[in-house]
C-alpha positions as CSV (number, residue, x, y, z in Angstrom):
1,X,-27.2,-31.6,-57.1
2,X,-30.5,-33.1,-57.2
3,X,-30.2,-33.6,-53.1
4,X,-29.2,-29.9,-52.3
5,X,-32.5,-29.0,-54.3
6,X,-34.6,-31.1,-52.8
7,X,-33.3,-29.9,-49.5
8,X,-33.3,-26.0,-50.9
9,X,-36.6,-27.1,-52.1
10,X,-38.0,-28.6,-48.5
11,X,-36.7,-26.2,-46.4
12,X,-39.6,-23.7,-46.7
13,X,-42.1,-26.1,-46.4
14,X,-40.7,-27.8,-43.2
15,X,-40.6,-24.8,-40.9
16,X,-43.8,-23.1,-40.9
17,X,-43.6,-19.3,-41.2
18,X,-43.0,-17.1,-38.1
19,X,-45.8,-14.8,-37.3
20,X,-45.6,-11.3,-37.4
21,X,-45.7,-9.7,-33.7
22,X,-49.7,-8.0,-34.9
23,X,-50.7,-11.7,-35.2
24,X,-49.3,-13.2,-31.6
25,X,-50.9,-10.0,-29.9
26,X,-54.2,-10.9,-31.3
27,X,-54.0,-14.3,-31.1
28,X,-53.3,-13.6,-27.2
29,X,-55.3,-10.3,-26.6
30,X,-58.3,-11.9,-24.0
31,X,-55.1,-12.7,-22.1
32,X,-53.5,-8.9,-22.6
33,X,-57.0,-7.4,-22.1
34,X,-57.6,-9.0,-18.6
35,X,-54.2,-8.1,-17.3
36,X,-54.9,-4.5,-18.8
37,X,-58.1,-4.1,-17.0
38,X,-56.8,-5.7,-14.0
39,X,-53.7,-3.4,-13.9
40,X,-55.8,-0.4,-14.7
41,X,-57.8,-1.3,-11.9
42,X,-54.6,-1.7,-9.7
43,X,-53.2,1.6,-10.7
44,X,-56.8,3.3,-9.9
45,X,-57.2,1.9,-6.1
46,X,-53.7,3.0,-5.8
47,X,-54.0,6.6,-6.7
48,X,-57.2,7.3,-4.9
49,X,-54.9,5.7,-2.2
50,X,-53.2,8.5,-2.6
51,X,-55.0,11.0,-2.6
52,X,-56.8,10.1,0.6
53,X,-53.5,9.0,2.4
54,X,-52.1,12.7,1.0
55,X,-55.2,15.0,2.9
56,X,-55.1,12.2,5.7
57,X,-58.5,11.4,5.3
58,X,-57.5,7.3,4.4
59,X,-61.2,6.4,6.1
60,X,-62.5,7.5,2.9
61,X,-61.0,4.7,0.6
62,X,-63.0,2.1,1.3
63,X,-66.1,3.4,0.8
64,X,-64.9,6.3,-2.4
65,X,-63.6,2.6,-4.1
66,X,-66.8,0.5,-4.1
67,X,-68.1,2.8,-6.8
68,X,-65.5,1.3,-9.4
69,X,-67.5,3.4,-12.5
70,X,-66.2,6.8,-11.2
71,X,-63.0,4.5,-10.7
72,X,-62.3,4.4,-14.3
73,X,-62.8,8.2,-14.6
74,X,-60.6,8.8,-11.9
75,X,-57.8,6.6,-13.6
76,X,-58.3,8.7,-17.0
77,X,-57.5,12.0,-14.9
78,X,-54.4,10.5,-13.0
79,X,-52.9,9.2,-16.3
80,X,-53.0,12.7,-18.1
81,X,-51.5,14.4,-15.0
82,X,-48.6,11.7,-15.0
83,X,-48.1,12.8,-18.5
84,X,-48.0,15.8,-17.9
85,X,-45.5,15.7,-14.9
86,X,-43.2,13.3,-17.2
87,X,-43.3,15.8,-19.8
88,X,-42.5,18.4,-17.7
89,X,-39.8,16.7,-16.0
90,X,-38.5,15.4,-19.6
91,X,-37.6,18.8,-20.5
92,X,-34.3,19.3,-19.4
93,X,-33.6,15.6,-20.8
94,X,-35.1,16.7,-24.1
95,X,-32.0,19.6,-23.6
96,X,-29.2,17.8,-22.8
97,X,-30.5,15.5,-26.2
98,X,-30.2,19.0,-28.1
99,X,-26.7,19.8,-26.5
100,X,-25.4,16.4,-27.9
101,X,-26.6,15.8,-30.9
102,X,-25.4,19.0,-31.8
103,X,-22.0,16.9,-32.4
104,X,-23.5,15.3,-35.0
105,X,-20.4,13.4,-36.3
106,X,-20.1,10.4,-34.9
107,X,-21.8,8.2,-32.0
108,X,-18.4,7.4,-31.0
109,X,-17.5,11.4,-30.4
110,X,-21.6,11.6,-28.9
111,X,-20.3,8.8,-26.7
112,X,-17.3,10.5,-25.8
113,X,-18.7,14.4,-25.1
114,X,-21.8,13.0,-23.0
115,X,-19.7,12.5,-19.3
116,X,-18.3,16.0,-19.8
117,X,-21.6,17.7,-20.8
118,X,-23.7,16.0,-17.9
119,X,-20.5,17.5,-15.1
120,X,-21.5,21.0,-16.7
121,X,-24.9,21.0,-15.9
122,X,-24.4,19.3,-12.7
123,X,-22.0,22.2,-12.1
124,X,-24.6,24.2,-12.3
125,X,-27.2,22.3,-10.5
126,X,-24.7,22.2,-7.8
127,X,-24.6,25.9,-7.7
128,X,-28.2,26.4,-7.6
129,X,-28.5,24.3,-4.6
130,X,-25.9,25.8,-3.1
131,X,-27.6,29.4,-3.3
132,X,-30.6,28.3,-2.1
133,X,-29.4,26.7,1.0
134,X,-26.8,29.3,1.7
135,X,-27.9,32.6,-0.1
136,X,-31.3,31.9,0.3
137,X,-31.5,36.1,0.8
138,X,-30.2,36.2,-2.8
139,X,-32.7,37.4,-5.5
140,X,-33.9,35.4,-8.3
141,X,-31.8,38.0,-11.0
142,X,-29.1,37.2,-8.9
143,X,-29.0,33.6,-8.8
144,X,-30.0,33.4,-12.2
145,X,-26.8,35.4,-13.0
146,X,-24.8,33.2,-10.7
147,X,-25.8,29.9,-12.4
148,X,-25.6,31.3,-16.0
149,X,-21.8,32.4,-15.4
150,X,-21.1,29.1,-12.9
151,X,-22.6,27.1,-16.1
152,X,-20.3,29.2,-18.6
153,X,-17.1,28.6,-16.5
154,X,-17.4,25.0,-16.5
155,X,-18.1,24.7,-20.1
156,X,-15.3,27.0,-21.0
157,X,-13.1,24.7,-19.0
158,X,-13.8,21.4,-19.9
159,X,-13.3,22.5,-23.9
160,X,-10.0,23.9,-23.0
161,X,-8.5,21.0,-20.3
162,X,-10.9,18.1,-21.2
163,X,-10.4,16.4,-24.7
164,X,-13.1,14.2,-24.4
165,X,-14.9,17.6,-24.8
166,X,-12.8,19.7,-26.7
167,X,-12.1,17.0,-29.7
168,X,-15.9,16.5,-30.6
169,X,-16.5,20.4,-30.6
170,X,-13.9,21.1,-33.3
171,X,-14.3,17.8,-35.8
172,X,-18.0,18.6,-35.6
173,X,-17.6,22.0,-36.0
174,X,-14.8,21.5,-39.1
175,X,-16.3,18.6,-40.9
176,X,-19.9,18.4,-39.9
177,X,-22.0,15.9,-41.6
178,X,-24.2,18.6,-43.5
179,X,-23.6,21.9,-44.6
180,X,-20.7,23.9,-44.6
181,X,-17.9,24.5,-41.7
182,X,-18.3,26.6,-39.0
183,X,-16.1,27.5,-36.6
184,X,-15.8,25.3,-33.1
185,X,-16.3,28.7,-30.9
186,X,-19.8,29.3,-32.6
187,X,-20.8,25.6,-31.9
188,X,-19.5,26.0,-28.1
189,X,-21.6,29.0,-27.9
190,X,-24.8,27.1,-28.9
191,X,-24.0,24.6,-26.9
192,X,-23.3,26.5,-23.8
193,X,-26.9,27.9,-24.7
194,X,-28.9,24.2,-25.0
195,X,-26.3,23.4,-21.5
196,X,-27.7,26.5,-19.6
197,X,-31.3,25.9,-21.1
198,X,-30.8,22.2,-19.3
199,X,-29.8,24.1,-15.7
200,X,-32.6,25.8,-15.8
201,X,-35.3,23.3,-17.2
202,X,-33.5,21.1,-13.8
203,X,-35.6,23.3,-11.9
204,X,-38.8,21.8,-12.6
205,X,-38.4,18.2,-10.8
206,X,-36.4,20.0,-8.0
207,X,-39.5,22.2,-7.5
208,X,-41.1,18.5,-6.9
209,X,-39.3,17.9,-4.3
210,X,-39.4,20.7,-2.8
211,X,-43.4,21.1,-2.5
212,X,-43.7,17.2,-1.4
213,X,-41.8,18.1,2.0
214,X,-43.5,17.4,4.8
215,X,-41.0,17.3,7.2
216,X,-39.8,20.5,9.5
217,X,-37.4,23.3,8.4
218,X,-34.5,22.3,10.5
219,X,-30.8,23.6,9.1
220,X,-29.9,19.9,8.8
221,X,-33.5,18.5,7.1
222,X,-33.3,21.8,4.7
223,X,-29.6,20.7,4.1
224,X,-30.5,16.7,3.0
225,X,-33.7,18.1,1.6
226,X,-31.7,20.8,-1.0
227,X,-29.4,17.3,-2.0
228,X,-32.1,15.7,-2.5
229,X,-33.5,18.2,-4.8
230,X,-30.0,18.3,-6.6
231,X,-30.2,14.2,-7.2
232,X,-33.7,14.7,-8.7
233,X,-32.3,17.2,-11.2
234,X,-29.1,14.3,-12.1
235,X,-32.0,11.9,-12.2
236,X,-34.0,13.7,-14.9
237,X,-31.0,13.3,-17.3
238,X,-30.2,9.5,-16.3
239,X,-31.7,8.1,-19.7
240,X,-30.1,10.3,-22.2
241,X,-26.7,9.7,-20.5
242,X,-27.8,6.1,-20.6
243,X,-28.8,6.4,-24.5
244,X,-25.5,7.6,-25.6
245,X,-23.3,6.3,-23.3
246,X,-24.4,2.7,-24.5
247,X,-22.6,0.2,-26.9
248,X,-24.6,-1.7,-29.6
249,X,-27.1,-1.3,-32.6
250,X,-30.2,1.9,-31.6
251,X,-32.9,-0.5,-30.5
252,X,-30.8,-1.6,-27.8
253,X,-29.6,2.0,-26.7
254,X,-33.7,2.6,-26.9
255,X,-34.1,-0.1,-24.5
256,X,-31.6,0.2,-22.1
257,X,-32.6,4.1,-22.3
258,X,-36.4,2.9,-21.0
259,X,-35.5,0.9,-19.1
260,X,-33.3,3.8,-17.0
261,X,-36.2,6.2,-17.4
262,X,-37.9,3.4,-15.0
263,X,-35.5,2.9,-12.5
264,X,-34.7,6.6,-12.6
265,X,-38.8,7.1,-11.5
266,X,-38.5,4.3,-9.4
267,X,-35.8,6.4,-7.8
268,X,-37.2,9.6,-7.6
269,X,-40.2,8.3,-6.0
270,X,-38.4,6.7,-3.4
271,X,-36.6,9.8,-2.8
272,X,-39.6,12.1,-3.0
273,X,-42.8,9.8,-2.3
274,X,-45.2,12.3,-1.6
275,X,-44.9,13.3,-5.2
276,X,-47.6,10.7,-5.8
277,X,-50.2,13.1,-3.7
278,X,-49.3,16.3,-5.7
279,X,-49.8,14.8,-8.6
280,X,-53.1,13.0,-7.5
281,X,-54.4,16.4,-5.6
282,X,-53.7,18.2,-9.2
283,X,-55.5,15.7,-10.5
284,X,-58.7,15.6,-7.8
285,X,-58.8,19.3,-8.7
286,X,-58.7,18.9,-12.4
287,X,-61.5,16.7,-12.3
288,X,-64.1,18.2,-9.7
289,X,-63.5,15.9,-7.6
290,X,-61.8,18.9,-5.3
291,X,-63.5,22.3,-5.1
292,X,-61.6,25.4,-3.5
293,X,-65.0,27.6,-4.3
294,X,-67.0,28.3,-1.1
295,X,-70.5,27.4,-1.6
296,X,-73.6,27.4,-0.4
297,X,-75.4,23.9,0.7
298,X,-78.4,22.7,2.3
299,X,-77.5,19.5,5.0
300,X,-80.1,17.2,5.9
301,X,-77.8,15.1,7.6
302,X,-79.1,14.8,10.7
303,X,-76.2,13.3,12.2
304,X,-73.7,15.6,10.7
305,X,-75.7,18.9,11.6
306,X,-75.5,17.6,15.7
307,X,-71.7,18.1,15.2
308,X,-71.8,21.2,13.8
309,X,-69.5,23.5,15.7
310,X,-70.8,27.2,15.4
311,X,-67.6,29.1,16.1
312,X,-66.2,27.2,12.6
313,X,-69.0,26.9,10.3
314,X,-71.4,29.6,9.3
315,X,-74.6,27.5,10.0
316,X,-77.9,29.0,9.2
317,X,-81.2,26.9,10.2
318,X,-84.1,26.7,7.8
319,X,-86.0,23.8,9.5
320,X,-86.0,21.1,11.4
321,X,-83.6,18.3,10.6
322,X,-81.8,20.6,7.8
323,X,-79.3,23.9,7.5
324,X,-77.9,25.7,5.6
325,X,-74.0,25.8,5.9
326,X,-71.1,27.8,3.8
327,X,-68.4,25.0,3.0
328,X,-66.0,24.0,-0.3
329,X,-65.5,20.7,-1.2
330,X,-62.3,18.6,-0.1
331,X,-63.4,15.2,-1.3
332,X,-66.3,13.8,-4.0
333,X,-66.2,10.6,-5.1
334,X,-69.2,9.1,-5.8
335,X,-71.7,9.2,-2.8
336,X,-69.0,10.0,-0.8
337,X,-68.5,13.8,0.4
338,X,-65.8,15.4,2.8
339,X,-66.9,19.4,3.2
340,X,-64.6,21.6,4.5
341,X,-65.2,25.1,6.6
342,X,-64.5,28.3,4.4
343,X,-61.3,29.1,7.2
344,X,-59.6,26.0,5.7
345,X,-59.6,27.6,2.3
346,X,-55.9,28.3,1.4
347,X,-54.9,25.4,3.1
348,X,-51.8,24.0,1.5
349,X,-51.5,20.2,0.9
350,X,-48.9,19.5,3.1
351,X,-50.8,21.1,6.0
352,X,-54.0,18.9,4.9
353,X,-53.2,15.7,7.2
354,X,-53.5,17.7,10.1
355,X,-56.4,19.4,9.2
356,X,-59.0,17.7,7.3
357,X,-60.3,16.8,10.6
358,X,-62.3,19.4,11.0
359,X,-63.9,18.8,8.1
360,X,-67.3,16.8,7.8
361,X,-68.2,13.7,6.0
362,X,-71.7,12.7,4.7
363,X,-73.7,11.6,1.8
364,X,-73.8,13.5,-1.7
365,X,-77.3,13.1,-1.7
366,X,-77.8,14.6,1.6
367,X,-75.7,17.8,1.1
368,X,-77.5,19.7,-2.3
369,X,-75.7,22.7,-3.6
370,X,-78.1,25.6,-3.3
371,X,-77.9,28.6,-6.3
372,X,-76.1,31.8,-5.6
């Protein structure tokens, strides 16, 4: 006896006490701060990147990154638009959530429903690519009717052939874990509704993928561009599928439902990898640092003003060595400054590679805005 409490007794002494996760960050934050700053820093060379690779204009890098203050701005701006974008494209993951936990009875039955739910709104994924490819003629009404009744036939089917579907409708429906009974058709109903709301929130990242072509409209590039489109919409759902499909405790269904939010971006960028410039052009625009307003400026640029082509630019001289030029800015960052001619207004960003070459590159301070 005396031995086990001398042991009971020097056990807590002998093993010093683990610290608390808080304490290992701070003891280690100089370490975590410098690879912040340094992938921060990373993350803003490669967006501005970007956005000069996206309007072809990737001679402006160099000199638009040496001024790393507007850098950190420019980061700022990026990150809310990728938040915005992953919101965006969450929301037909935040449906299909809905749709399951609506049988609320068991993880097991969750577990069970989720294959049959994600074929329904594929169904009708499927069905909207379809129409577009091959009744592109078709209304919007139209295919909005089409993919509504498409997404109720499939769901009607799998609750009468599939069990994996039909089981977990009725025992939620009969013995749900609060409130009273309702009747299975009633929860099908709802859950056709949260379904159908998931088809049509797929739009969204499809609608990605579709403005980041660059390519031509050929049958067969229109064809792998409308699968691709459809795979982007599958993707979007990837980590809820992964978060109930998995075995074990919720912080490892959390993880492994990160980590397949990551690998499905990965994906999706790899798919669709001019995404990255629609995104950073939302963001150029958001910021100032892209202006579609014509304006008025003043160019003392000597060497600028001796390329000035007259049939493009309306050029009015004041004096010598400076005019006076209608143009909208395409590019600000910094001293840097890339003006555009008022006939390149509406030009769209995939048409931007091949034609910010007409556009003219000097010195903010040399180009001042004149008042209208």
């Amino acid at each position: 006896m005396t031995a086990i409490s001398a042991t009971a007794q020097g056990t807590p002494a002998s093993d010093p006490s683990p610290k608390s996760k808080l304490e290992r960050v701070l003891a280690h934050w100089g370490a975590i701060a410098w690879l912040l700053s340094l992938f921060g820093l990373l993350a803003g060379f490669a967006s501005l990147f970007c956005y000069t690779h996206a309007i072809g204009r990737i001679d402006l890098f160099q000199a638009a990154a040496a001024n790393q203050s507007m850098l950190l701005v420019w980061l700022a701006w990026v990150g809310l638009m990728s938040v915005a974008f992953m919101l965006i494209m969450a929301s037909a993951a935040v449906l299909l959530a809905l749709a399951v936990s609506m049988l609320n009875t068991h993880h097991r039955l969750q577990r069970r429903a989720i294959n049959s739910l994600l074929f329904i709104v594929s169904a009708g994924y499927a069905c909207f690519g379809g129409l577009i490819l091959w009744a592109s003629d078709w209304g919007v009404e139209w295919v909005a009717v089409a993919v509504c009744l498409v997404t109720a036939l499939a769901t009607t089917l799998f609750y009468f052939l599939n069990p994996n579907l039909h089981i977990p409708v009725v025992l939620s429906a009969l013995r749900p874990k609060k409130g009273k009974a309702a009747s299975p058709w009633a929860l099908l109903f709802f859950l056709f509704l949260a379904l159908l709301g998931t088809v049509v929130a797929g739009v969204f990242p499809a609608q990605m993928v579709l403005m980041a072509y660059r390519g031509e409209d050929t049958p067969d590039a229109v064809g792998q561009l409308m699968l691709i489109a459809v795979l982007s919409m599958i993707l979007a759902l990837l980590p809820v599928w992964v978060f109930y499909k998995a075995r074990g405790d919720l912080a490892r269904r959390w993880q492994l439902c990160v980590a397949s939010l990551v690998a499905a971006l990965m994906v999706y960028l790899v798919l669709s990898p001019a995404t990255l410039g629609i995104i950073t052009y939302a963001a150029a625009s958001s910021m100032g640092m892209r202006d579609n307003q014509v304006r008025a400026y003043m160019l003392t640029d000597t060497y600028v003003l001796g390329e000035l082509d007259s049939s493009e630019w309306s050029v009015e001289a004041r004096q010598k060595g400076s005019a006076r030029i209608e143009a909208f800015k395409l590019f600000g960052f910094g001293n840097v400054l890339l003006l555009c001619p008022e006939s390149l207004v509406k030009t769209e960003l995939k048409h931007w590679p091949q034609r910010s070459a007409r556009c003219l590159l000097t010195s903010a301070t040399l180009a001042r805005v004149l008042p209208q």
